[in-house]
C-alpha positions as CSV (number, residue, x, y, z in Angstrom):
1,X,90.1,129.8,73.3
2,X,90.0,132.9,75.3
3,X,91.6,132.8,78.6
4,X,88.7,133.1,80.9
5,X,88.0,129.4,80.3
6,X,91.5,128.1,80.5
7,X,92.7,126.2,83.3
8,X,94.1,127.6,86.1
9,X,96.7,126.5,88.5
10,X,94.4,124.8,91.2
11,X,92.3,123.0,88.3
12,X,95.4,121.2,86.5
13,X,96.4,120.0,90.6
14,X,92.5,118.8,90.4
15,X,92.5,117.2,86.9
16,X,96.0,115.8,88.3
17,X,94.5,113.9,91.3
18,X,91.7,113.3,89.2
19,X,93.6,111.5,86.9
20,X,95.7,109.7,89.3
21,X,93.1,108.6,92.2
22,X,90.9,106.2,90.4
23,X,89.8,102.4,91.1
24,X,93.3,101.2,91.8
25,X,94.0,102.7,95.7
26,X,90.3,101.3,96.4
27,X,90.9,97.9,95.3
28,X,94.7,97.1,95.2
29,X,96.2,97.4,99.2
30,X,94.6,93.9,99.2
31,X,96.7,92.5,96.9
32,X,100.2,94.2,97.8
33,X,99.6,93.3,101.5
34,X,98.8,89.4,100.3
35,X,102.6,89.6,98.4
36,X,104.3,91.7,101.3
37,X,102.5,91.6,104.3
38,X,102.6,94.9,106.1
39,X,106.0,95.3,104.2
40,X,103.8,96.7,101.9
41,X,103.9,100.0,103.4
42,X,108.0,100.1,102.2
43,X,106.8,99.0,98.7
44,X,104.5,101.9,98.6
45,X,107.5,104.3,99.7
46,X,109.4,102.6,97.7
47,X,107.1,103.6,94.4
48,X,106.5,107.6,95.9
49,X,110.2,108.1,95.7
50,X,110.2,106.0,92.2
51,X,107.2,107.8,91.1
52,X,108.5,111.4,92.4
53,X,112.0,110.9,90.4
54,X,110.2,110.5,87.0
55,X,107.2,113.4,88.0
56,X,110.3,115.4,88.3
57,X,111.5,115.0,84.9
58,X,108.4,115.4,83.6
59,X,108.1,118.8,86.0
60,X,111.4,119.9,84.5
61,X,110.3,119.0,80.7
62,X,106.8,120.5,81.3
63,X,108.2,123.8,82.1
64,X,109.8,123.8,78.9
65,X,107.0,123.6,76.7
66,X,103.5,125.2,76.1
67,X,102.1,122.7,73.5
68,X,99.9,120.2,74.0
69,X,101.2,116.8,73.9
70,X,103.2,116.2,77.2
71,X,105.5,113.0,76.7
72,X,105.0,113.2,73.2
73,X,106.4,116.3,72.8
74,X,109.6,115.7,74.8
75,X,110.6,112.4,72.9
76,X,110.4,114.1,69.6
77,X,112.1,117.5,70.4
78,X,114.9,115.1,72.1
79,X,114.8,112.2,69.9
80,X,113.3,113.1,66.8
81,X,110.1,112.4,64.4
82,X,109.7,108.7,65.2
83,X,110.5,108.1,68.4
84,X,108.3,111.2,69.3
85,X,105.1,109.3,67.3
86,X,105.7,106.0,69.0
87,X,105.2,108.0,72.4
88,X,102.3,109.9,71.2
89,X,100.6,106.9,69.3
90,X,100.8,104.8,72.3
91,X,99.8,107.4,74.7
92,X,96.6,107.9,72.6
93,X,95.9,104.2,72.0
94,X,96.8,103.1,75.9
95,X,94.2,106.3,76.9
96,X,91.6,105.0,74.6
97,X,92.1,101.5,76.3
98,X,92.3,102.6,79.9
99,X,89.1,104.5,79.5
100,X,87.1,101.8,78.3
101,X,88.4,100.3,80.9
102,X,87.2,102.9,83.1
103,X,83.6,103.1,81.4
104,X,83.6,99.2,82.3
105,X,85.1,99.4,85.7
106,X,81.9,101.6,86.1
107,X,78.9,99.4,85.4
108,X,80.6,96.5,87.2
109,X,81.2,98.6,90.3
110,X,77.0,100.1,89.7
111,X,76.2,96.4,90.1
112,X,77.1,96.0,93.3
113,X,73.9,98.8,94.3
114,X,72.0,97.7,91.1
115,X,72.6,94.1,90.2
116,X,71.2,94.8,86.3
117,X,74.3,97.2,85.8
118,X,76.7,94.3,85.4
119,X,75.2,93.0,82.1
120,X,73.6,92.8,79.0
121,X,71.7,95.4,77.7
122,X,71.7,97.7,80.8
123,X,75.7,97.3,81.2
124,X,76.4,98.5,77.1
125,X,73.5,101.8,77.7
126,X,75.5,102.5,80.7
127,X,78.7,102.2,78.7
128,X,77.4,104.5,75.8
129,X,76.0,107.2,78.0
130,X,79.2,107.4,80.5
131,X,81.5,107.7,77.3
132,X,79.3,109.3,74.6
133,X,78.1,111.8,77.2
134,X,81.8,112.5,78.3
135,X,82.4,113.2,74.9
136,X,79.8,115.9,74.3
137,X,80.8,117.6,77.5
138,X,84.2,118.1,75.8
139,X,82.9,119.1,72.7
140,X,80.8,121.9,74.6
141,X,84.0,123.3,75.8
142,X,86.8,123.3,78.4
143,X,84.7,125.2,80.9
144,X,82.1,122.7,81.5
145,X,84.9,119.7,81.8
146,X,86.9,122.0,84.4
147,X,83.7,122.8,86.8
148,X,82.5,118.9,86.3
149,X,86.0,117.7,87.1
150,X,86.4,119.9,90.2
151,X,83.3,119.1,92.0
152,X,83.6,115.1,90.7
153,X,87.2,115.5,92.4
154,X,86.5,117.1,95.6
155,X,83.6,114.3,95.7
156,X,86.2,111.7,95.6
157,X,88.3,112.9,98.1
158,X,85.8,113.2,101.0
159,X,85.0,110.1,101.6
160,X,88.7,108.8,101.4
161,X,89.5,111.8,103.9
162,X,87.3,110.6,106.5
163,X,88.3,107.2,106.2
164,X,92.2,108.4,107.1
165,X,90.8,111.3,109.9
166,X,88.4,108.6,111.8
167,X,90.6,105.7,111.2
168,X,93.7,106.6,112.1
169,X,92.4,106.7,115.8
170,X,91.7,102.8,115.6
171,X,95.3,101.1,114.5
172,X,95.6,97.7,116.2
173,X,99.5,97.8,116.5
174,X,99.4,93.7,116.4
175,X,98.3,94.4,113.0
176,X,102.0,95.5,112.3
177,X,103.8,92.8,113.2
178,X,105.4,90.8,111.4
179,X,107.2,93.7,109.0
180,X,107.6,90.7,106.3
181,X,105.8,87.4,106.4
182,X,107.8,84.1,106.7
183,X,106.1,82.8,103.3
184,X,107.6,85.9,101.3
185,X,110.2,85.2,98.7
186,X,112.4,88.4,98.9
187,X,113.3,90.5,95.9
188,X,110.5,88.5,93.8
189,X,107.5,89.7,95.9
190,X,109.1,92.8,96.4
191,X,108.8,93.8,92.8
192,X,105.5,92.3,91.8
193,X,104.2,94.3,95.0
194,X,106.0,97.6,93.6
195,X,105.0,96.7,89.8
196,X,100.7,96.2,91.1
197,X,100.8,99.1,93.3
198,X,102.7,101.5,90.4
199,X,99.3,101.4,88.9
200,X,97.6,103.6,91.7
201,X,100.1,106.6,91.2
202,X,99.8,106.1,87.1
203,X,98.4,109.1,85.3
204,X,100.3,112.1,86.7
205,X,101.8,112.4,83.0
206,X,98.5,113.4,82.1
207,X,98.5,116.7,83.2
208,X,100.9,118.4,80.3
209,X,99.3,116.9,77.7
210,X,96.3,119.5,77.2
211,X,99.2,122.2,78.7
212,X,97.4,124.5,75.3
213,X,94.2,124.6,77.8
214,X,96.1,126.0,80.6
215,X,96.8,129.8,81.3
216,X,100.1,129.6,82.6
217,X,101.5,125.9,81.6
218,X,105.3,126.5,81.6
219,X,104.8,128.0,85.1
220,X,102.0,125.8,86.1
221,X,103.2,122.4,84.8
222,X,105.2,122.0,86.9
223,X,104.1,123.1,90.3
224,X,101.1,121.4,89.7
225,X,103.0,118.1,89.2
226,X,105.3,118.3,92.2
227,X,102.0,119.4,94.4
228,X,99.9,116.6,92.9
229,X,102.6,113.8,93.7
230,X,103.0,115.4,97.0
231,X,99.0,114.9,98.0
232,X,98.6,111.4,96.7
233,X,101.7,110.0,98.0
234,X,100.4,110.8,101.4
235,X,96.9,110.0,100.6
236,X,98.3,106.6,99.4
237,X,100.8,105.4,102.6
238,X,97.7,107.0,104.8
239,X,95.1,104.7,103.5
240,X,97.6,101.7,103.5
241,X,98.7,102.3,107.0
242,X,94.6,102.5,107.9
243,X,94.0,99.2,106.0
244,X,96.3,97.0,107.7
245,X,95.7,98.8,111.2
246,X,92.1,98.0,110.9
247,X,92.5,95.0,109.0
248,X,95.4,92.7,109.7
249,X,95.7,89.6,108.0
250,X,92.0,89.9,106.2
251,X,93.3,92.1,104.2
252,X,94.8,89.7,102.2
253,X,91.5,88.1,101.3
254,X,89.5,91.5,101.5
255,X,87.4,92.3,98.0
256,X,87.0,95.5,98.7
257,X,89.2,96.6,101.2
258,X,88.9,100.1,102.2
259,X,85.3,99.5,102.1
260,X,86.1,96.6,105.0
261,X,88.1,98.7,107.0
262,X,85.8,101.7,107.0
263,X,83.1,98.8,107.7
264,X,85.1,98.3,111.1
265,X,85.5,101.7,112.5
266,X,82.7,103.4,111.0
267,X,79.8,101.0,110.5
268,X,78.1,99.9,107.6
269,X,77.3,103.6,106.6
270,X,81.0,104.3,106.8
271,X,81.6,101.4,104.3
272,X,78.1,103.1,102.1
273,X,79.9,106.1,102.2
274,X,83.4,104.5,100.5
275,X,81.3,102.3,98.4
276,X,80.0,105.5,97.0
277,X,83.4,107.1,96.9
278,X,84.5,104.2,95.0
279,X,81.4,105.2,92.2
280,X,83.0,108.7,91.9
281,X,86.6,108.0,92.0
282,X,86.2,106.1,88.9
283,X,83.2,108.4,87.4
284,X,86.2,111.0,88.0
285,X,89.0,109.3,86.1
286,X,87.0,108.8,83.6
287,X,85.8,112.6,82.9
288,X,89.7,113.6,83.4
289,X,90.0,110.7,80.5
290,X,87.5,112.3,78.8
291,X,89.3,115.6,78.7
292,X,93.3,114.2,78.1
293,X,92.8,111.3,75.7
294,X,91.9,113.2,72.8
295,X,94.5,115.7,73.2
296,X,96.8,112.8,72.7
297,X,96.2,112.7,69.5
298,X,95.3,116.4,68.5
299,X,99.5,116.7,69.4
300,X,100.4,114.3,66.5
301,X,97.6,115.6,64.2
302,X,99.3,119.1,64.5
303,X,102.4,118.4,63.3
304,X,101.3,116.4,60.5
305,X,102.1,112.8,62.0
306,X,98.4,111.8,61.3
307,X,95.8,113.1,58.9
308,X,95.5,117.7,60.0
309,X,91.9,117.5,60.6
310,X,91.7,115.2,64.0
311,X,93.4,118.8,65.6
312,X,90.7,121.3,64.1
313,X,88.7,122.7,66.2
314,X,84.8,123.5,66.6
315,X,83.0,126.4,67.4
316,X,83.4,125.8,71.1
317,X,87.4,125.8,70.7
318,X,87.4,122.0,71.2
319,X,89.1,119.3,69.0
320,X,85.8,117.8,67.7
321,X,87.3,115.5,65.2
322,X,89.6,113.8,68.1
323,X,86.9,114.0,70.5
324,X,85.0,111.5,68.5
325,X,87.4,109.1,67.2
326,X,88.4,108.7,70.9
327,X,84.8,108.2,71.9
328,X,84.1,105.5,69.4
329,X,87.5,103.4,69.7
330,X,86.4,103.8,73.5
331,X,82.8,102.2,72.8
332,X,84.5,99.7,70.8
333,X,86.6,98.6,72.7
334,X,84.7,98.7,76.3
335,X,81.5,96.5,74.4
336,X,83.3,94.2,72.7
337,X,85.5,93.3,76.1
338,X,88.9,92.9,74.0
339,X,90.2,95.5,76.3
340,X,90.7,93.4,79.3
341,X,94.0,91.9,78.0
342,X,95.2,95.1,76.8
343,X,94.2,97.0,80.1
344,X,97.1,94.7,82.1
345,X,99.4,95.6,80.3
346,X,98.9,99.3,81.3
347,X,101.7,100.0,83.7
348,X,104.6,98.1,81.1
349,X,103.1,100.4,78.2
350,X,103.5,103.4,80.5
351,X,107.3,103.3,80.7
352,X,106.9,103.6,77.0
353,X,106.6,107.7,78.1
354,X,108.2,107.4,81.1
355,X,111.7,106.2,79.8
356,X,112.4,108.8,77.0
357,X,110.8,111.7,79.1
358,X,113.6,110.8,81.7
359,X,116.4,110.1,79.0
360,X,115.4,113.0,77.5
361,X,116.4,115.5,80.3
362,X,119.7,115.1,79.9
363,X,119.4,115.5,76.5
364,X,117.7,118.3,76.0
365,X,120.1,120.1,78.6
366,X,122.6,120.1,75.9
367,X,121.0,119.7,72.9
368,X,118.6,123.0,73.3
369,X,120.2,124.7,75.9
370,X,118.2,128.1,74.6
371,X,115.0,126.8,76.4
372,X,114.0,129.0,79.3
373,X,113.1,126.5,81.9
374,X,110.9,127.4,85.0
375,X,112.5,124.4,86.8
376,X,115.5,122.5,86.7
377,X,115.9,118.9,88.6
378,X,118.7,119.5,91.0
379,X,122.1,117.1,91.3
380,X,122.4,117.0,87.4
381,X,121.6,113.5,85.8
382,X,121.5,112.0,89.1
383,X,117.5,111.8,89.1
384,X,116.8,110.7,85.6
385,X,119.2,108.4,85.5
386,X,118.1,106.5,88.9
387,X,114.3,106.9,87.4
388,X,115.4,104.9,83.8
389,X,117.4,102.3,86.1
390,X,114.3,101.7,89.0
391,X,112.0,101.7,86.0
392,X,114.0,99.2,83.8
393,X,114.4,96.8,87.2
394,X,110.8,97.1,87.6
395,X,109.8,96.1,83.7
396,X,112.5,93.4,83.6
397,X,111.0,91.7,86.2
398,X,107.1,91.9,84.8
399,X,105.7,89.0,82.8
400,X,107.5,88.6,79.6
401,X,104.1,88.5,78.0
402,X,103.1,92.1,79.0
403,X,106.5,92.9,77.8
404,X,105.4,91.5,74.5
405,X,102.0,93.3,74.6
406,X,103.8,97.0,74.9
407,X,106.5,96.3,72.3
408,X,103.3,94.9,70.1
409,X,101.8,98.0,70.6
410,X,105.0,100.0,69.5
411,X,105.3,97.7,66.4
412,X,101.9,98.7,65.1
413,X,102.5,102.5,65.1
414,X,105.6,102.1,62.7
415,X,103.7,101.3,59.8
416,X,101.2,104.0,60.5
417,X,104.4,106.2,60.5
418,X,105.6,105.1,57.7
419,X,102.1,105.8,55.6
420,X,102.1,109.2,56.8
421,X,105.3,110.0,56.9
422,X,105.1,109.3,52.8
423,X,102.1,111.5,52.2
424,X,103.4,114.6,54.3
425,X,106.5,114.0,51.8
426,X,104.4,113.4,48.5
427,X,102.2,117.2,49.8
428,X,105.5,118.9,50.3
């Protein structure tokens, strides 16, 4: 791919908040305030500085590396073969998942301005268009996928501007008080809160996995991460703050509750224009899907962990072959509705590349100490560690049967290891 169409330092921070902002900050301050009150605002802060420990790992392990992969790639240079596919296979199969999910998301947002969006036939063309014509965008190269993924980014970002610049002007400061409401239970609430709002910052460990697309990606990497966490984390306690200042206790019950708050200060346009927002934020996550899914698995294909030709490339410098295996699970998976279970159990299967990324600092500080690293997490293991204990608190108090789900999901890659594992040896 020649350079002039690889991604620059300004597009990877776009494709970043791209793949971070989505559906989640639109619909979920409803349900965090319901289980803290306006507590809720600690439990965001509380997941920034969680969030911000592991992007730094990832920041530091990004630097490191030039190949595509991202979490993949950091398990197995630390770890080894195995642990290094589990990462990758899971990465791939939860991105597959989570854009169906996204494709889905879609339509059933649509049918809110067109009623026929939400089903039958209309609901599985819109499907097929949103993720088949993602797909072909790809496979016409990166340059079309990093102007569509700029303007669809920008697009998102307006309307959620305005509703933090107007807004902040009309906080009712009854709306703050109490901090925690008498029927809270403590620790409990605390971490299902943290857990359900962890969903809205997921995605930033998306951004080293196509790091083959970028110009600069040991450089980039990881400015771009530490900028992107730094934008939505004040995005994030900004639109939280302006929900429950315009708000109060309706939050709570809200459906869509940026859209309600925006309704209050701003009029029914202002609640058009987040309506609309809403439409593009998840159009957006679902190009920047579009792009990073596939590249999941192009990462395992080149180093022979599954079958060489999902990484070659087309005439457009694309991975063609993983472009449409992505696609088609997607399709799948997003008509057939199985997804809905799976999608849940996002966040838990997440830590499944969040955990040996951390772990694997330390490890890779002593264990391939020839690296040149563009940046190096400061106060030694301090960071990681806290990150792998936070995140272990967090999982340990999920449902045991999303706990199930992810190790599941883990159990089915080792047989696909094994299979491949036994014809790379039988070609050797």
């Amino acid at each position: 791919m020649s350079e002039k169409n690889k991604l620059g330092f300004w597009s990877i921070v776009l494709l970043g908040i791209n793949s971070i902002i989505g559906s989640g900050i639109f619909l979920l301050p409803n349900k965090a305030y319901n289980l803290m009150g306006v507590g809720s605002i600690f439990v965001i802060i509380f997941d920034m500085i969680l969030v911000l420990s592991i992007a730094l790992c990832f920041a530091e392990a990004g630097g490191m590396f030039k190949k595509n992969g991202g979490p993949y790639v950091y398990a197995k240079e630390a770890f080894g073969d195995f642990v290094g596919f589990e990462v990758g296979f899971m990465k791939w199969i939860i991105g597959i998942i989570a854009w169906a999910a996204m494709a889905a998301a879609f339509a059933q947002a649509l049918s809110k301005v067109w009623p026929a969006a939400g089903d039958g036939v209309v609901k599985a063309a819109i499907i097929i268009i949103i993720l088949g014509g993602l797909g072909i965008v790809n496979i016409l190269g990166v340059q079309i996928s990093k102007i569509l993924n700029n303007i669809i980014t920008v697009g998102k970002l307006l309307p959620l501007i305005l509703f933090v610049a107007v807004g902040i002007f009309f906080l009712n400061k009854g709306n703050f008080t109490p901090v925690i409401p008498q029927n809270v239970s403590g620790s409990t609430n605390f971490a299902a809160a943290a857990l359900l709002m962890f969903y809205a910052f997921t995605g930033f460990e998306s951004i080293a996995v196509a790091a083959e697309d970028m110009h600069n990606p040991e450089k980039d990497v990881p400015k771009a991460i530490m900028t992107v966490m730094a934008i939505v984390s004040l995005f994030y306690i900004l639109i939280l703050v302006v929900s429950i200042g315009a708000l109060g206790p309706k939050l709570a019950t809200s459906v869509a509750p940026i859209a309600d708050a925006a309704n209050i200060f701003l009029g029914p346009i202002g609640s058009s224009i987040v309506t609309a927002g809403t439409l593009i934020s998840i159009g957006g996550i679902n190009i920047a899907a579009s792009f990073i899914t596939p590249r999941s698995g192009v990462a395992l294909a080149e180093d022979g962990i599954l079958p060489k030709f999902i990484a070659k490339n087309g005439k457009h410098g694309t991975p063609v072959y993983a472009i449409l295996i992505t696609v088609v699970l997607a399709i799948l998976l997003a008509l057939s509705g199985s997804f809905a279970k799976l999608a849940a159990i996002s966040v838990i299967s997440r830590f499944v590349q969040y955990l040996p990324t951390c772990l694997a600092i330390p490890v890779l500080r002593k264990k391939r100490p020839e690296l040149v690293r563009t940046f190096k997490i400061p106060l030694g293991p301090v960071i990681p560690i806290f990150a792998v204990v936070v995140s272990c608190w967090l999982v340990y108090n999920s449902d045991i049967s999303k706990i199930l789900f992810g190790l599941g999901g883990l159990l089915i890659g080792v047989p696909v290891y094994l299979v491949m594992k036994k014809l790379k040896t039988k070609n050797i």
